[in-house]
N, CA, C and O atoms as a DFTB+ gen file, in Angstrom:
448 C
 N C O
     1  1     -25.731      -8.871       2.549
     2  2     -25.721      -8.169       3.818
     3  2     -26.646      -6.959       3.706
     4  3     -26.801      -6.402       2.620
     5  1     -27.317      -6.509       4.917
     6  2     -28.505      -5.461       4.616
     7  2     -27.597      -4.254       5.068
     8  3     -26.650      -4.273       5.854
     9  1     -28.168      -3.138       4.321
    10  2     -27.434      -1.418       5.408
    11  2     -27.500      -1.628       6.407
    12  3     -28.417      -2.071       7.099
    13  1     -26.023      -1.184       6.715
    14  2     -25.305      -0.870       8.522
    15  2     -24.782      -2.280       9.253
    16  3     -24.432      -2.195      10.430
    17  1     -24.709      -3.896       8.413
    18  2     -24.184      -4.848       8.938
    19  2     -22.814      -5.044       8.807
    20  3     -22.117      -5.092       7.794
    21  1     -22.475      -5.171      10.221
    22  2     -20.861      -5.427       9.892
    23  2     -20.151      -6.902       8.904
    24  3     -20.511      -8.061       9.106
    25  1     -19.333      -6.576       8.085
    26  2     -18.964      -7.909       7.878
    27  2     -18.261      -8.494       8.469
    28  3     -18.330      -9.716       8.600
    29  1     -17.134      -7.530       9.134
    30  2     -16.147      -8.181      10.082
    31  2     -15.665      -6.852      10.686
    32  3     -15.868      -5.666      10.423
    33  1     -14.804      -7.654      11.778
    34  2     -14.999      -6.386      13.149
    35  2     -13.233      -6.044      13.505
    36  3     -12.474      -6.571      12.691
    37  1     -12.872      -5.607      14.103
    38  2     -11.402      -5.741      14.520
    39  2     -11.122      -7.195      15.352
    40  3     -11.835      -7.753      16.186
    41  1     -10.094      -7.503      14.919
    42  2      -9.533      -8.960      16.142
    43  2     -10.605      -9.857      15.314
    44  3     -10.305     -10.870      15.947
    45  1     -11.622     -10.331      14.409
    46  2     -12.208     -11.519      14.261
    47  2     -11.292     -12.067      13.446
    48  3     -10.380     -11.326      13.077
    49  1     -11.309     -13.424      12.991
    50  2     -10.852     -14.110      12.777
    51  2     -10.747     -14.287      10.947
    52  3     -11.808     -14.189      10.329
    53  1      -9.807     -14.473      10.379
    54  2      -9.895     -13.555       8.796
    55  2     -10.463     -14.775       8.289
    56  3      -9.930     -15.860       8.517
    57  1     -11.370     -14.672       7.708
    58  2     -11.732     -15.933       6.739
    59  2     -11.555     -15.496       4.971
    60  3     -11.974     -16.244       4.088
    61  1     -11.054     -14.529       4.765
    62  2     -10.670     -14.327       3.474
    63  2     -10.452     -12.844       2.839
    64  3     -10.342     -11.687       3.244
    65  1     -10.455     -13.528       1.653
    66  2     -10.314     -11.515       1.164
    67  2     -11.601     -11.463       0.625
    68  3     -11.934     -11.965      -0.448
    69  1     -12.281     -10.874       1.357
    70  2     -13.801     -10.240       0.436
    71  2     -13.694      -9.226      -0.897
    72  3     -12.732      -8.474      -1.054
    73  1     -14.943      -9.322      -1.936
    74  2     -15.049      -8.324      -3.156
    75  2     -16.061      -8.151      -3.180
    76  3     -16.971      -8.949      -3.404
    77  1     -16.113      -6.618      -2.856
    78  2     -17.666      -5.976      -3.316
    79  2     -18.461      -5.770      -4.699
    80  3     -18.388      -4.950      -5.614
    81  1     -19.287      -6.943      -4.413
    82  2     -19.929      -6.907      -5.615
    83  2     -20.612      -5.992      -6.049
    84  3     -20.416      -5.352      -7.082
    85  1     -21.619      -5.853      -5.137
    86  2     -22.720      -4.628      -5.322
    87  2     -22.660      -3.976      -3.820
    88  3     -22.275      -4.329      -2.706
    89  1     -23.242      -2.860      -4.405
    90  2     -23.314      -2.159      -3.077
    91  2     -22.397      -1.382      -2.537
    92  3     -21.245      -1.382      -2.971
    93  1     -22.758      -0.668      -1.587
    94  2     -21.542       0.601      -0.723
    95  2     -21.225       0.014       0.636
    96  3     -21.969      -0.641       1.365
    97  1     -19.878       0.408       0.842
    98  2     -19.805      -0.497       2.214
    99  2     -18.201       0.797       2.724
   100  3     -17.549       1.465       1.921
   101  1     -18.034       0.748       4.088
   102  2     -16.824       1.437       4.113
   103  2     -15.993       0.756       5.446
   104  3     -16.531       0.187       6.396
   105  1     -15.015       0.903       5.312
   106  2     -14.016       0.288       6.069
   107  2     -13.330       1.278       6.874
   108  3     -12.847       2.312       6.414
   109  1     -13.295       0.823       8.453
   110  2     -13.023       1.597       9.470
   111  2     -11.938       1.315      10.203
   112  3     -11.728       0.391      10.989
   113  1     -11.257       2.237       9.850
   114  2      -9.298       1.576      10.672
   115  2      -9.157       2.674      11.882
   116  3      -9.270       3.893      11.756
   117  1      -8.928       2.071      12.877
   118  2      -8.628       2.726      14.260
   119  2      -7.142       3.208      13.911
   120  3      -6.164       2.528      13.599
   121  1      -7.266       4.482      14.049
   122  2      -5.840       5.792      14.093
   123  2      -5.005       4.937      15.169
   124  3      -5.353       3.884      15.703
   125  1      -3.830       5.652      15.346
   126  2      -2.460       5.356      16.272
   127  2      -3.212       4.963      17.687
   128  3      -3.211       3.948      18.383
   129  1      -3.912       6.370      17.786
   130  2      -4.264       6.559      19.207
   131  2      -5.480       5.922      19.618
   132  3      -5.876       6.138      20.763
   133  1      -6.256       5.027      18.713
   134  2      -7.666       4.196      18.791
   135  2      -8.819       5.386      18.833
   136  3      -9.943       5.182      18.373
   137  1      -8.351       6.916      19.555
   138  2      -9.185       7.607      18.945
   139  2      -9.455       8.869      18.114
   140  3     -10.088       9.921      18.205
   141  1      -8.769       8.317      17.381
   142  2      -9.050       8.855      15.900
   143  2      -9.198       7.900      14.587
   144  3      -8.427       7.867      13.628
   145  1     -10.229       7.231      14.757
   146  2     -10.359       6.274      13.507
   147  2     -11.008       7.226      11.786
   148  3     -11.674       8.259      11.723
   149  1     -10.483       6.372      10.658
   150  2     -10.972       7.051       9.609
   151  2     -11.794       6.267       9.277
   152  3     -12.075       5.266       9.937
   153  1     -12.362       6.611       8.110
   154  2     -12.942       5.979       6.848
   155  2     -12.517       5.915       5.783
   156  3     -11.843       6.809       5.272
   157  1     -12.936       4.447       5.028
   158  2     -12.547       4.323       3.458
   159  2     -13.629       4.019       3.183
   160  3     -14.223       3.023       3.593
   161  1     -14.222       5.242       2.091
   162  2     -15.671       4.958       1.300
   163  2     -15.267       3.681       0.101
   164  3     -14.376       3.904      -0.719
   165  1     -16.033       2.328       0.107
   166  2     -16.170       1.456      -1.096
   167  2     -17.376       1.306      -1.737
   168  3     -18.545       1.400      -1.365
   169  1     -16.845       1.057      -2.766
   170  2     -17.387       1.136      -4.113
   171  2     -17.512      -0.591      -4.543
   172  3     -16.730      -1.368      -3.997
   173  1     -18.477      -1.087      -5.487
   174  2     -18.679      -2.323      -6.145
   175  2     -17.490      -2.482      -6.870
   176  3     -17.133      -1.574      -7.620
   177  1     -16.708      -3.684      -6.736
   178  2     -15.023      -4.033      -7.105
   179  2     -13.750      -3.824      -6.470
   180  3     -12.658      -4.151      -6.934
   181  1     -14.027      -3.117      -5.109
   182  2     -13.378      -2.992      -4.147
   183  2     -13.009      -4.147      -3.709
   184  3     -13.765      -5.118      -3.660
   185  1     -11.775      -4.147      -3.338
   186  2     -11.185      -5.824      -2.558
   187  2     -10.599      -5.705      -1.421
   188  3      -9.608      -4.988      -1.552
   189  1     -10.793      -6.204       0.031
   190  2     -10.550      -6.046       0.854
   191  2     -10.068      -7.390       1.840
   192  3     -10.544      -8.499       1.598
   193  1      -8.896      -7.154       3.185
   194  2      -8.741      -8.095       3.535
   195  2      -7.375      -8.765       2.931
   196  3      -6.796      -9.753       3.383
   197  1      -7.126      -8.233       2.162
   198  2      -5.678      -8.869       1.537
   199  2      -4.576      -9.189       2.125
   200  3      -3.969     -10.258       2.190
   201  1      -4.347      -8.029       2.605
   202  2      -2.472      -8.249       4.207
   203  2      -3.208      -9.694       5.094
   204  3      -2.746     -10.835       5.090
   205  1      -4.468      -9.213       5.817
   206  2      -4.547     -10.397       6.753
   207  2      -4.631     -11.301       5.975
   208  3      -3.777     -12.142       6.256
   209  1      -5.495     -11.714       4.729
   210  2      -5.300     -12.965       4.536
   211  2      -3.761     -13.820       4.108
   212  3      -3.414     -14.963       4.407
   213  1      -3.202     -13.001       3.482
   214  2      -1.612     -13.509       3.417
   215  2      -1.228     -13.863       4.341
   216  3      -0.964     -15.065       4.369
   217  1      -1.029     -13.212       5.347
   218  2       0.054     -13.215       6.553
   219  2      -0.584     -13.909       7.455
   220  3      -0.045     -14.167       8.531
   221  1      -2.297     -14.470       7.044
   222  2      -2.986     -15.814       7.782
   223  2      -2.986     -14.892       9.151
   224  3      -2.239     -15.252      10.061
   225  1      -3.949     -13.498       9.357
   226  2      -3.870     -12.862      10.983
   227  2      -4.988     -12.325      10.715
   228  3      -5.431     -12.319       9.566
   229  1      -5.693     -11.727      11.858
   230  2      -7.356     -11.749      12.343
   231  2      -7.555     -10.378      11.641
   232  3      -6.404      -9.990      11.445
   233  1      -8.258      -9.607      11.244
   234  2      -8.582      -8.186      10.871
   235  2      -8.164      -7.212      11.776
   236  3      -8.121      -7.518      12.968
   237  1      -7.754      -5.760      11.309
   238  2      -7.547      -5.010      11.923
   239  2      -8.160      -3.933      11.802
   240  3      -7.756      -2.856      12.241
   241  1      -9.453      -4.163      11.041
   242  2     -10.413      -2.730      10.814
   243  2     -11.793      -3.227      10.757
   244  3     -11.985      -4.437      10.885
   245  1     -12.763      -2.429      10.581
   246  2     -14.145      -2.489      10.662
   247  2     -14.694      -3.024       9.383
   248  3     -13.647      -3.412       8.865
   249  1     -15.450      -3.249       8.697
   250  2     -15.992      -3.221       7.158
   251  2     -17.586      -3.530       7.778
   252  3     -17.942      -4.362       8.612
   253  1     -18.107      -2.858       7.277
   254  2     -19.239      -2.197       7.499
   255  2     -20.217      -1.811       5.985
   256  3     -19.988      -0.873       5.221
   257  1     -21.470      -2.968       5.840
   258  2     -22.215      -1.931       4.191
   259  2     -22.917      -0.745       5.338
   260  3     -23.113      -0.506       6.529
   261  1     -23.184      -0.032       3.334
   262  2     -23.717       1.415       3.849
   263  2     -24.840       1.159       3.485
   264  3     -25.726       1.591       4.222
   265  1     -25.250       0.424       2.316
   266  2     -26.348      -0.280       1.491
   267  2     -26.329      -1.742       1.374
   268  3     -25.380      -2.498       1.579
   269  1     -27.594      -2.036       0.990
   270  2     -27.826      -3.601       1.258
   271  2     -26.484      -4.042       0.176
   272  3     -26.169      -3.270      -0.730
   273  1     -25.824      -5.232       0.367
   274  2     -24.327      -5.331      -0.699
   275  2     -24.414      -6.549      -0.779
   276  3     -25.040      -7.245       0.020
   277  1     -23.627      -7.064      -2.020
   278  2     -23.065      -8.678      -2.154
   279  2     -21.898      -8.428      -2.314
   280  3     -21.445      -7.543      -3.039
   281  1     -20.989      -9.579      -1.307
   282  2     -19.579      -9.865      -1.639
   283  2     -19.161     -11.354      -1.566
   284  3     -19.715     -12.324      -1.048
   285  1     -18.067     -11.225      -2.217
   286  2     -17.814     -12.289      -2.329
   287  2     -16.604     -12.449      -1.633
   288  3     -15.910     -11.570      -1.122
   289  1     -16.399     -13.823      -1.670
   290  2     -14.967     -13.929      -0.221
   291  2     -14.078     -15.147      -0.885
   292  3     -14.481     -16.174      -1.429
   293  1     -13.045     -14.793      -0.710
   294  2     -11.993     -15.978      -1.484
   295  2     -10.799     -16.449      -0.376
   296  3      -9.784     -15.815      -0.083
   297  1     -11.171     -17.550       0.063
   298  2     -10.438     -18.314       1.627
   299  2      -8.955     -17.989       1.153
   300  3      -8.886     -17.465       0.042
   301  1      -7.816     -18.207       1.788
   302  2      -6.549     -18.521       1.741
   303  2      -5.942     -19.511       0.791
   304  3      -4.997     -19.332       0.023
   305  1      -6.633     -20.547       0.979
   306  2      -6.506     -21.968      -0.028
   307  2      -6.546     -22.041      -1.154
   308  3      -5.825     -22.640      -1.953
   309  1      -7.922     -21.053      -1.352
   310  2      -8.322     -20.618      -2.422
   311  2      -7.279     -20.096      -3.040
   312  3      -6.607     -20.763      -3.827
   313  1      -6.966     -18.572      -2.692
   314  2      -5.875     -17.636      -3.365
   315  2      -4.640     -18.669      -3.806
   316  3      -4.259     -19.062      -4.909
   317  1      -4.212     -18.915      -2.521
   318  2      -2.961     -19.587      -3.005
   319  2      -3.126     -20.627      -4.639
   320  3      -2.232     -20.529      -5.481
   321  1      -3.950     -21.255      -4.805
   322  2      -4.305     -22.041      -5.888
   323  2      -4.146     -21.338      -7.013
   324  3      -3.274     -21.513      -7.864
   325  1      -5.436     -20.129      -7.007
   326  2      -5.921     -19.282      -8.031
   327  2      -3.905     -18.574      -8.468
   328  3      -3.404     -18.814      -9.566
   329  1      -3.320     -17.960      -7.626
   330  2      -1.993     -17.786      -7.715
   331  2      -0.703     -18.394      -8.334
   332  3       0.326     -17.838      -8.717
   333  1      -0.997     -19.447      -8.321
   334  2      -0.452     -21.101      -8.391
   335  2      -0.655     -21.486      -9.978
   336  3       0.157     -22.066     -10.700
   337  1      -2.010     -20.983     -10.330
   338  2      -2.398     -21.788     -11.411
   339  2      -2.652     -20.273     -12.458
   340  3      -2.885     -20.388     -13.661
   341  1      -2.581     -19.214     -11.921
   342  2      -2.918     -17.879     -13.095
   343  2      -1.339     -16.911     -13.002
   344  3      -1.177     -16.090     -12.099
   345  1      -0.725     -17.061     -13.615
   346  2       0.697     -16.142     -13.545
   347  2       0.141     -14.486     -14.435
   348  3       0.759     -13.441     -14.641
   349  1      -0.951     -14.819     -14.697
   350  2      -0.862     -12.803     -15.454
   351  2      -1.445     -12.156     -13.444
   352  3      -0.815     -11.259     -12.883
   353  1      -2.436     -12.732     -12.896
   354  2      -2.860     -12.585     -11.774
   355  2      -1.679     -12.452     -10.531
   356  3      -1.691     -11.600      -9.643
   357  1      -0.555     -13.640     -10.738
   358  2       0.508     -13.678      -9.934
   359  2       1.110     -11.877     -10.304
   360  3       0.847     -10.762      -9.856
   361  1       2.068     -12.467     -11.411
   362  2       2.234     -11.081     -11.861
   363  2       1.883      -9.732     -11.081
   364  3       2.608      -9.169     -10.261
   365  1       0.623      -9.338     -11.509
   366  2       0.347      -8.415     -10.911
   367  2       0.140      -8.230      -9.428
   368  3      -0.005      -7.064      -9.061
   369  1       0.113      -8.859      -8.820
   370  2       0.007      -8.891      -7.258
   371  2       1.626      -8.802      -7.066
   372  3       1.951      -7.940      -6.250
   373  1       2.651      -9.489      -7.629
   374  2       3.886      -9.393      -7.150
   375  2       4.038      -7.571      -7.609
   376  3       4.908      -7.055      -6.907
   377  1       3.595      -6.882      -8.288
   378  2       4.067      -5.564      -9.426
   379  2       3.380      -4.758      -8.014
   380  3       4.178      -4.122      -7.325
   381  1       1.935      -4.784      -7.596
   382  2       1.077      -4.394      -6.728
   383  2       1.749      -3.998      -5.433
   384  3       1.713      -2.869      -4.944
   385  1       2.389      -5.091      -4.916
   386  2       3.037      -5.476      -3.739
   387  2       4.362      -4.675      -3.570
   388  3       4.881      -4.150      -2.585
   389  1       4.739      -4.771      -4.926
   390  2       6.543      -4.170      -5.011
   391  2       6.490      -2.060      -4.848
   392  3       7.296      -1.237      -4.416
   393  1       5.179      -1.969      -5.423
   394  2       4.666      -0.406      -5.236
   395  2       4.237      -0.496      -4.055
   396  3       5.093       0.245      -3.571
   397  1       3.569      -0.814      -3.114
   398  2       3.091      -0.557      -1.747
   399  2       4.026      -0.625      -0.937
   400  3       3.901      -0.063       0.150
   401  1       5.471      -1.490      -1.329
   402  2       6.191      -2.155      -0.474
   403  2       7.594      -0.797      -0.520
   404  3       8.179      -0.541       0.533
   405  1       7.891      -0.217      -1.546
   406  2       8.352       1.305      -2.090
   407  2       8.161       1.773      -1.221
   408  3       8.830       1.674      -0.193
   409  1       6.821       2.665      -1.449
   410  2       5.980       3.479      -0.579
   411  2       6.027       3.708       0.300
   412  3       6.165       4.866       0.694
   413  1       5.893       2.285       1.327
   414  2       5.945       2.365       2.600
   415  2       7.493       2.369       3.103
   416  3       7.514       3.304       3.903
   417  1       8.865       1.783       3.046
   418  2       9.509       1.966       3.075
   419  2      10.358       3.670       3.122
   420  3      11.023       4.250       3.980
   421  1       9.945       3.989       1.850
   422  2      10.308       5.868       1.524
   423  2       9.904       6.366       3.350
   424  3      10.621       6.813       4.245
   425  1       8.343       6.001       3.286
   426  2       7.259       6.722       4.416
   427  2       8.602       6.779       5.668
   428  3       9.233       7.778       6.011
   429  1       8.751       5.395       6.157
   430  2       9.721       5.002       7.132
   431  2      10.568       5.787       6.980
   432  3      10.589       6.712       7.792
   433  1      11.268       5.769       6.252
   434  2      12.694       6.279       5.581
   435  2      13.046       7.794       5.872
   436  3      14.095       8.423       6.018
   437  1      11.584       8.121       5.892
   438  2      11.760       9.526       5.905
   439  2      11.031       9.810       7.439
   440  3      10.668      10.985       7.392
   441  1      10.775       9.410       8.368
   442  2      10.258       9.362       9.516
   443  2       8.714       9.349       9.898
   444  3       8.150       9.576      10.968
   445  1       8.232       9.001       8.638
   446  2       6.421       9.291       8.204
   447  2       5.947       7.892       9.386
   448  3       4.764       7.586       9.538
């Protein structure tokens, strides 16, 4: 992808979890109010796309390079397999999941 191409937009349709190979790229999530969106500066090894591709639902943020980038993209089918067939990989995504899943809960919990 060359600087300033989107890879995917809000509402498109998820075709996987992308990994930044090379290159700078940043990801743009629309705030509560749609206007106040942030930024997440990425870096080469960044992985993105993960919630939608699980839960099989369209994107909900921008991803955008900053510099010309390679990524790579791993379908649904895919994961599930790679998951299926690597348990140190399972593992850690279940360990990953169980900390985000904490986190967010506390957030709730406490009216965040």
């Amino acid at each position: 992808f060359r600087g300033g191409a989107a890879v995917y937009t809000p509402g498109s349709a998820r075709s996987g979890i992308w990994i930044l190979y090379e290159g700078r790229a940043r990801l743009i999530v629309a705030g509560a109010s749609q206007r106040h969106p942030y930024s997440v500066f990425l870096n080469s090894g960044d992985v993105l796309g993960v919630p939608e591709t699980l839960v099989n639902g369209s994107y909900n943020a921008r991803l955008e390079t900053i510099t010309s980038s390679t990524f790579g993209c791993l379908g649904r089918s895919s994961l599930c397999l790679l998951l299926a067939c690597d348990v140190i990989l399972r593992s850690q995504l279940i360990e990953e999941l169980s900390r985000g899943l904490t986190l967010a809960t506390r957030r709730s919990a406490n009216g965040m």
